[in-house]
MMTF fields as JSON, N, C-alpha, C and O atoms, coordinates in Angstrom:
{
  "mmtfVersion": "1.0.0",
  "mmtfProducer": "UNKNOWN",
  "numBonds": 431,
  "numAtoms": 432,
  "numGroups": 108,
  "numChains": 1,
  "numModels": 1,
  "chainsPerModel": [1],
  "groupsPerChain": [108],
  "chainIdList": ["A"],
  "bondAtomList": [4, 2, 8, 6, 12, 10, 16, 14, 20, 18, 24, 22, 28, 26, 32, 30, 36, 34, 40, 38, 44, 42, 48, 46, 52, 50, 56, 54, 60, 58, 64, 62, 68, 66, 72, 70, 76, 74, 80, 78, 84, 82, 88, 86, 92, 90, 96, 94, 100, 98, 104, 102, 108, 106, 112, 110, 116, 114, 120, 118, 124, 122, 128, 126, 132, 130, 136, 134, 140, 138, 144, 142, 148, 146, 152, 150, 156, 154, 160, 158, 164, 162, 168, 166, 172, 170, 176, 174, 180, 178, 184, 182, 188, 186, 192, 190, 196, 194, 200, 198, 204, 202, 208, 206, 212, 210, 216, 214, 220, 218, 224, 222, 228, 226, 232, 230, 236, 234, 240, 238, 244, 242, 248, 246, 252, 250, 256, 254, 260, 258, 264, 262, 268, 266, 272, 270, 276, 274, 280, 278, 284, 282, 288, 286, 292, 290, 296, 294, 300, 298, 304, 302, 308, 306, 312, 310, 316, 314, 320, 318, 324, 322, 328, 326, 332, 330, 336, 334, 340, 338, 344, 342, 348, 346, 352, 350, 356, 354, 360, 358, 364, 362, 368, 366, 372, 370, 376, 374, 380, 378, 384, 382, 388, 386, 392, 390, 396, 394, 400, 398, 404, 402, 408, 406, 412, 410, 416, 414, 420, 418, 424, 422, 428, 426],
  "bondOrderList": [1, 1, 1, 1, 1, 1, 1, 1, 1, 1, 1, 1, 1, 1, 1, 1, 1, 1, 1, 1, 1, 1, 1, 1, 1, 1, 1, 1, 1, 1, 1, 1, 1, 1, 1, 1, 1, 1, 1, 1, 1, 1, 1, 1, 1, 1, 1, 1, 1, 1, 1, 1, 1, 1, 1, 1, 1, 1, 1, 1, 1, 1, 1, 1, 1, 1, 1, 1, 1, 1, 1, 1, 1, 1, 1, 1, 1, 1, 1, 1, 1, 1, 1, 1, 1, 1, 1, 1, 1, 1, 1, 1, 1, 1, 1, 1, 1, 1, 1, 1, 1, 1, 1, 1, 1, 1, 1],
  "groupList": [{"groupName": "UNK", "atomNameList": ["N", "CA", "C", "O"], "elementList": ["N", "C", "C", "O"], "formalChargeList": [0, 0, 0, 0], "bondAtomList": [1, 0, 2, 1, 3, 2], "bondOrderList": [1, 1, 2], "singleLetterCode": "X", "chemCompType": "L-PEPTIDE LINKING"}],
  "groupTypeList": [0, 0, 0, 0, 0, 0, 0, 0, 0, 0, 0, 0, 0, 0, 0, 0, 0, 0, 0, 0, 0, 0, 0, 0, 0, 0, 0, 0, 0, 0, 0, 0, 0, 0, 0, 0, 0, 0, 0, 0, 0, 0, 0, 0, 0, 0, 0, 0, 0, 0, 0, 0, 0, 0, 0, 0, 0, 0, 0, 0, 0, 0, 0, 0, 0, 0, 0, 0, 0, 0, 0, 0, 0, 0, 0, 0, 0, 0, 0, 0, 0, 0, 0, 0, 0, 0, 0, 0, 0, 0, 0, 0, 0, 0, 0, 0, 0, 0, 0, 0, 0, 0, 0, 0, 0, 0, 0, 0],
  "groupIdList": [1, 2, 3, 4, 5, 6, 7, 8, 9, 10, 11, 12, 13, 14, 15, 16, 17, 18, 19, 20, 21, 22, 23, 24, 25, 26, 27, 28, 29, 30, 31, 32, 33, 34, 35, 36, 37, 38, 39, 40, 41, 42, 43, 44, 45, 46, 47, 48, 49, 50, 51, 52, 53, 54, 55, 56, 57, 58, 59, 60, 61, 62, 63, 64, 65, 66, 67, 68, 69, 70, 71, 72, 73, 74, 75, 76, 77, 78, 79, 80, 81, 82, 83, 84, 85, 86, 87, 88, 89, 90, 91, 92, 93, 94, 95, 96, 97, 98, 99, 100, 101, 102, 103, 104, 105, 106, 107, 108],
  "secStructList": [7, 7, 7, 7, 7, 1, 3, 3, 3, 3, 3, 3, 3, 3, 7, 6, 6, 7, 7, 2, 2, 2, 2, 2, 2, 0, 0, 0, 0, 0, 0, 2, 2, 2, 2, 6, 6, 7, 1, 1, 7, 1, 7, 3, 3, 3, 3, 3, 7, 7, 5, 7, 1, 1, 1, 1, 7, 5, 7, 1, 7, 1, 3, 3, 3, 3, 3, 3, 7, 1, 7, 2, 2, 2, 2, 2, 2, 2, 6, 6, 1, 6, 6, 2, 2, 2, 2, 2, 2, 2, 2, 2, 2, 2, 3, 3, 1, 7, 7, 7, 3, 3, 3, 7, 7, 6, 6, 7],
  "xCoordList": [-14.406, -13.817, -14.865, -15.997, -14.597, -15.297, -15.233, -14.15, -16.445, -16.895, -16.328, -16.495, -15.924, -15.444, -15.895, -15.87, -16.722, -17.772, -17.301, -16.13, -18.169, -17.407, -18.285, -17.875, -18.989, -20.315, -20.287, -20.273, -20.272, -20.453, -21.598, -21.271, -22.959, -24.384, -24.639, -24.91, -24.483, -24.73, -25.805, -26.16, -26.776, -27.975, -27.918, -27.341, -28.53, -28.079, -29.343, -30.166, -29.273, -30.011, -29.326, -28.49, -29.397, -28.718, -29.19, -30.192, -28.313, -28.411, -29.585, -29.445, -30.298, -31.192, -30.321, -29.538, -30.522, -30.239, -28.896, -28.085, -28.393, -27.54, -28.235, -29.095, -27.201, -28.183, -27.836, -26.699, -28.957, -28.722, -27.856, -27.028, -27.618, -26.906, -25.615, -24.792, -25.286, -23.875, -23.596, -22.375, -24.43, -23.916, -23.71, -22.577, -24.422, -23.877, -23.198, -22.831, -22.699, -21.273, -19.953, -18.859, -20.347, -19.069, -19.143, -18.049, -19.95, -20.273, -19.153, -18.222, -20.18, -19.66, -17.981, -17.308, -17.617, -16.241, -14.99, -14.127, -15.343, -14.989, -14.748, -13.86, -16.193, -16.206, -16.067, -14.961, -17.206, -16.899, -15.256, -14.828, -14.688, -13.336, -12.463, -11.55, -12.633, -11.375, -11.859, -11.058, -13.289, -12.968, -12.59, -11.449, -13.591, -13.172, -11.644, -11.251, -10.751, -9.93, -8.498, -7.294, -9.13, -8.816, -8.646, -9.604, -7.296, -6.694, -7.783, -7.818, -8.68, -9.199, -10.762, -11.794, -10.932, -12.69, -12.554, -11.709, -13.494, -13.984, -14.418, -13.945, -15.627, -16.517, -17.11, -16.893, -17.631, -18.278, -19.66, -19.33, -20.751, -22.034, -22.819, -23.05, -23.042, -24.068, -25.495, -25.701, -26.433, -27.976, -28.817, -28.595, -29.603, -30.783, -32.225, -32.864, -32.573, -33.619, -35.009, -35.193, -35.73, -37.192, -38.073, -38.51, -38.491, -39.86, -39.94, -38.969, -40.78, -41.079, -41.628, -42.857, -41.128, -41.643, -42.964, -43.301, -44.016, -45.278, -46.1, -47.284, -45.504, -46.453, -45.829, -44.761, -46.784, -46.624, -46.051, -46.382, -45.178, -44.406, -42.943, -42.454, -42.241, -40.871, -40.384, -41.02, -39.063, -37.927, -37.336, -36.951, -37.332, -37.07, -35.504, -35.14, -34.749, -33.322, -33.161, -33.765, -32.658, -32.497, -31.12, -30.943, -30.566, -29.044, -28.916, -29.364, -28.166, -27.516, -26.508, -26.66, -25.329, -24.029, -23.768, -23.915, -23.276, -22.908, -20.858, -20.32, -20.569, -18.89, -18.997, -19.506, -17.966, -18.226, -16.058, -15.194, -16.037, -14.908, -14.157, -14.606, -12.336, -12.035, -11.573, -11.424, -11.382, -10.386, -11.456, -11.556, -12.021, -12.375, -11.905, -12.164, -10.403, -9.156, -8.446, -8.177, -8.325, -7.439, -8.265, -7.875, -9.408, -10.605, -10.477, -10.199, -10.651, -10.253, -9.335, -9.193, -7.865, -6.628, -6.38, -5.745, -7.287, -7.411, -8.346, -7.923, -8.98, -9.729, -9.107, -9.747, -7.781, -7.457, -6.116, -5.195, -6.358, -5.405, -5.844, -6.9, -5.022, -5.389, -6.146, -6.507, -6.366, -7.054, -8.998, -10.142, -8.267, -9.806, -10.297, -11.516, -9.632, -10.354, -10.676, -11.304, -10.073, -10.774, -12.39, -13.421, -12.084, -13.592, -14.485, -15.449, -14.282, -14.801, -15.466, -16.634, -14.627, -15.151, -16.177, -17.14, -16.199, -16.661, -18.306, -19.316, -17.954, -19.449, -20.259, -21.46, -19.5, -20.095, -21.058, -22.287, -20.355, -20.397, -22.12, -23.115, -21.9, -23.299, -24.412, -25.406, -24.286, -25.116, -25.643, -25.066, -27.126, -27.276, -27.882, -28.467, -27.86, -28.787, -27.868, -28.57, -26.744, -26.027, -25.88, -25.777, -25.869, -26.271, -24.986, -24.96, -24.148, -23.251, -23.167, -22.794, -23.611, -24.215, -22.788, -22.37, -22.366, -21.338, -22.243, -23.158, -22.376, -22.25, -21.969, -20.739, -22.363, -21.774, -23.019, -24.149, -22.603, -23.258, -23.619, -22.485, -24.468, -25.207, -24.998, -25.246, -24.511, -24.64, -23.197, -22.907, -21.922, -20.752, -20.26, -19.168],
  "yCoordList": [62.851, 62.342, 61.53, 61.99, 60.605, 59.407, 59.751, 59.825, 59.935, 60.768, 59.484, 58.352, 59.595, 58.679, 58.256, 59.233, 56.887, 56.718, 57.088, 56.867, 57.728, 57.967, 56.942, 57.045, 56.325, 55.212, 54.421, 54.679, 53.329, 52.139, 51.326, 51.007, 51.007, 50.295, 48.96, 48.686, 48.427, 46.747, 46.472, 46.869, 45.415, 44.98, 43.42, 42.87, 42.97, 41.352, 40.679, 41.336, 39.072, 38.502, 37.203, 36.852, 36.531, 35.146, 33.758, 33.12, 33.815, 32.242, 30.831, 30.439, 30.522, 29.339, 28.248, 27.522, 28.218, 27.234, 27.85, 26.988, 29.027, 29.891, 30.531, 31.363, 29.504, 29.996, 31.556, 31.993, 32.328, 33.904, 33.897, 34.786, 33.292, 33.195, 32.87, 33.437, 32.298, 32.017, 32.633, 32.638, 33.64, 35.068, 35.72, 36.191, 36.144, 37.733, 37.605, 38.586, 35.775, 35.821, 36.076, 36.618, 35.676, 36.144, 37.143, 37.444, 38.005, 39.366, 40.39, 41.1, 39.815, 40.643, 40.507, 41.329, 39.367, 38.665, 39.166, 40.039, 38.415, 38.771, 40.173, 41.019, 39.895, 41.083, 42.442, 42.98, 43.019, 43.85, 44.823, 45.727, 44.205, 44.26, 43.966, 44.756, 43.193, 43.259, 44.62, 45.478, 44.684, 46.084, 47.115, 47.569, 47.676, 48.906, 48.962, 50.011, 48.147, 47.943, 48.263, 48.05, 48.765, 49.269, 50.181, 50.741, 50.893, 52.325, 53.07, 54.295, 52.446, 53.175, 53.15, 53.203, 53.088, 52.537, 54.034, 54.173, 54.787, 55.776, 54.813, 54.779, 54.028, 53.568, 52.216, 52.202, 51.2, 50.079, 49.611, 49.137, 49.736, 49.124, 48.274, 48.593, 47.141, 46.474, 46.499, 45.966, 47.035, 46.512, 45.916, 45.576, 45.724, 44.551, 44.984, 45.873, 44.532, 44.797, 44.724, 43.512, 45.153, 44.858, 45.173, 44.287, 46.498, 46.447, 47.259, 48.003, 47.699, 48.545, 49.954, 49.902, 51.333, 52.214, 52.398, 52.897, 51.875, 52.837, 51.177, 51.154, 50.468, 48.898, 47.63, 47.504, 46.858, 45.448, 44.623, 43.442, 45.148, 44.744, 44.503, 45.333, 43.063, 43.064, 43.73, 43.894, 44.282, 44.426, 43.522, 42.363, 44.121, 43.382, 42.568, 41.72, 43.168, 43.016, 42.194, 42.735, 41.382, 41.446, 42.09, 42.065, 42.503, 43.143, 44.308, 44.294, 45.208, 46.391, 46.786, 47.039, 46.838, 47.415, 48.826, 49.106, 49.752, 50.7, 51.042, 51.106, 51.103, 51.42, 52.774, 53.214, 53.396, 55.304, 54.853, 54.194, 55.505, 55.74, 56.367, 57.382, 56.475, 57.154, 57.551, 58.739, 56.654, 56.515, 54.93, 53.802, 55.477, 54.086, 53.562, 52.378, 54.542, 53.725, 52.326, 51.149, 53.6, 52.63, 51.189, 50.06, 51.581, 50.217, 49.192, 48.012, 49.607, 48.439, 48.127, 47.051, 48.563, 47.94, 47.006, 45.953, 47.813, 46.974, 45.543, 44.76, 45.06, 44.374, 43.277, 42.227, 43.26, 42.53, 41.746, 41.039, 42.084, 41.528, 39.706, 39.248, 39.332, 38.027, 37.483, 36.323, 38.779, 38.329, 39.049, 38.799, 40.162, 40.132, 39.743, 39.806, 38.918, 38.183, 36.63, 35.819, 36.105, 35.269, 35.68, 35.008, 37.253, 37.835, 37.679, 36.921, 38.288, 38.229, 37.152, 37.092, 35.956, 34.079, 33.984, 33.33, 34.693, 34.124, 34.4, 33.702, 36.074, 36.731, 36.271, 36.403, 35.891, 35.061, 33.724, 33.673, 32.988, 31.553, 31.832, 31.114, 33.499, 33.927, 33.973, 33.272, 34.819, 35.799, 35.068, 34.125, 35.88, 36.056, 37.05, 37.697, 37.446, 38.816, 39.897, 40.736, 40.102, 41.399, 42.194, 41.636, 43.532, 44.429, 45.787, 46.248, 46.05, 46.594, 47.888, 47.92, 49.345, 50.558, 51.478, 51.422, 52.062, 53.214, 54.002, 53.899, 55.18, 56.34, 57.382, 57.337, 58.69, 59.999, 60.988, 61.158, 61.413, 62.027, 63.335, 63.522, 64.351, 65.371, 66.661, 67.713, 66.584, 67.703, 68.173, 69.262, 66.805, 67.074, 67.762, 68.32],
  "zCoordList": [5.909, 7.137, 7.902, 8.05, 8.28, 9.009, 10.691, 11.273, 11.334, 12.5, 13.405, 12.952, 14.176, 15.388, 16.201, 16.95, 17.198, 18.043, 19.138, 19.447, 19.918, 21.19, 22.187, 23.343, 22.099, 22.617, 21.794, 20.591, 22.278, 21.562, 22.528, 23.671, 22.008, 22.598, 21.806, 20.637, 22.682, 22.237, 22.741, 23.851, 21.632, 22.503, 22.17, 21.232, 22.997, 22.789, 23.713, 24.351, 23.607, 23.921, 24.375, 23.541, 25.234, 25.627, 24.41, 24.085, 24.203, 23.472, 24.393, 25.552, 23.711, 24.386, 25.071, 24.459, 26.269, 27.258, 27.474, 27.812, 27.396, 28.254, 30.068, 30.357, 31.039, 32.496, 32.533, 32.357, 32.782, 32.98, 34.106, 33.905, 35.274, 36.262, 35.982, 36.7, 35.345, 34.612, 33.916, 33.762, 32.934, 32.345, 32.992, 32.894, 33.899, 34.9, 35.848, 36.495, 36.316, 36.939, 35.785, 35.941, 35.041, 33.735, 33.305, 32.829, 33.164, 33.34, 33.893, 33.512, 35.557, 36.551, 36.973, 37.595, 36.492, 37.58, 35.934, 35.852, 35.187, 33.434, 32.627, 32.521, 32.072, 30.932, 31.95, 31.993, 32.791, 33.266, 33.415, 32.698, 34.574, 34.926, 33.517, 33.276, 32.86, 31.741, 30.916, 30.546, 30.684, 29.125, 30.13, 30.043, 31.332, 32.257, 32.381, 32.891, 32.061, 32.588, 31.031, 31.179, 29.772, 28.878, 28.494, 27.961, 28.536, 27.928, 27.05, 27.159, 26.187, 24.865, 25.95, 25.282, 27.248, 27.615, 28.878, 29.762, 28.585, 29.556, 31.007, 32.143, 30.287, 31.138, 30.875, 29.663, 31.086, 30.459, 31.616, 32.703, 31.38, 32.52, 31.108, 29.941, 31.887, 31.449, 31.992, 33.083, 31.367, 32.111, 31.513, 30.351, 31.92, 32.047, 31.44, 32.002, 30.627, 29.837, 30.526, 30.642, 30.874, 31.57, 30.645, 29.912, 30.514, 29.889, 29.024, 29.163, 27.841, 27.375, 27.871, 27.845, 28.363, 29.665, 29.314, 28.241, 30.489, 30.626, 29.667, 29.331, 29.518, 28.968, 29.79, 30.389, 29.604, 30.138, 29.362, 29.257, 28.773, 27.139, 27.89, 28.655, 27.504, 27.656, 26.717, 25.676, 26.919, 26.261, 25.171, 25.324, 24.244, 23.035, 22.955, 22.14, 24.118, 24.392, 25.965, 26.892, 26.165, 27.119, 28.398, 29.615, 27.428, 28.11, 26.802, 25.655, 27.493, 26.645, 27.511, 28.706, 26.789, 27.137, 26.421, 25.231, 27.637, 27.15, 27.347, 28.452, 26.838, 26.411, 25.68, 24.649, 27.147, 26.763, 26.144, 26.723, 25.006, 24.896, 24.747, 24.214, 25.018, 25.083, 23.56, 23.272, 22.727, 21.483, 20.806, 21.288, 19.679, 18.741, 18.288, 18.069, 17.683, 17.1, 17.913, 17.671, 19.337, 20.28, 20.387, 20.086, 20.865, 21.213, 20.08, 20.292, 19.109, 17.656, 17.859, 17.277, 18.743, 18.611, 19.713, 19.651, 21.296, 22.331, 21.912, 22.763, 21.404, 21.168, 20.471, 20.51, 19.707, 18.842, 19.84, 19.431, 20.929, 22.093, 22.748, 23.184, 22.622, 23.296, 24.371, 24.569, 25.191, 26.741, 26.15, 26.528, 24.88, 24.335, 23.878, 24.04, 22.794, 21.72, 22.452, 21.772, 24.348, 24.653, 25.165, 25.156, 25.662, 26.048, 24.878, 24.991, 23.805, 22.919, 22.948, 23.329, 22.45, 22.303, 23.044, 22.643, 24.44, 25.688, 25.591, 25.682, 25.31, 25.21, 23.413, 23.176, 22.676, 21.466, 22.494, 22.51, 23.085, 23.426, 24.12, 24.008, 25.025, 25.652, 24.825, 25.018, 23.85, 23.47, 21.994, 21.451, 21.396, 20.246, 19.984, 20.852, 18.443, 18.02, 18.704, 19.268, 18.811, 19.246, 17.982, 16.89, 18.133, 17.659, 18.44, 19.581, 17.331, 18.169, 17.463, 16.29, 18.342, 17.06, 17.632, 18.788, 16.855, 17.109, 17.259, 16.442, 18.425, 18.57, 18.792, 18.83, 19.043, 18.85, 19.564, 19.106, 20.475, 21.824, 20.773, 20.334, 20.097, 19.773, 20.379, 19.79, 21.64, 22.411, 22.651, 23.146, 22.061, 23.059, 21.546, 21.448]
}
């Protein structure tokens, strides 16, 4: 039997000559509000990559999204919806090097 994600962590990086200011208004105004806003989504926050803790080292990422879910099934089905698959386009059009890991909380 195939274990079910209940987290889904994306790490990503802006595409060259993407304005960061024009991502995190599409972000914030966009992506945000549309996934939170999905039957199969507990929760959705995006943050911001700074540093490596305790070095003068950036972050190898510059954004990571976390999507707590409710249903992975459902989310694969919400996703294949028209107002997602323009989000989708949108956050492609942003990003590169995304990295999208299923997980599964240890403790729950």
């Amino acid at each position: 039997m195939t274990k079910q994600a209940t987290t889904l962590i994306v790490f990503f990086n802006l595409k060259d000559g993407v304005s960061e200011s024009d991502y995190l208004h599409w972000a914030q105004n966009i992506d945000l509000p549309t996934v939170n806003a999905l039957n199969s989504v507990a929760s959705f926050d995006v943050y911001k990559g700074l540093s490596i803790l305790g070095q003068d080292t950036p972050s190898p990422y510059q954004y990571f999204e976390v999507i707590n879910l409710k249903s992975e099934a459902a989310f694969l089905d919400d996703i294949q919806s028209e107002v997602m698959t323009k989000v989708i386009e949108q956050f492609q059009a942003f990003t590169k090097d995304a990295s999208f890991i299923s997980t599964q909380n240890i403790a729950a």
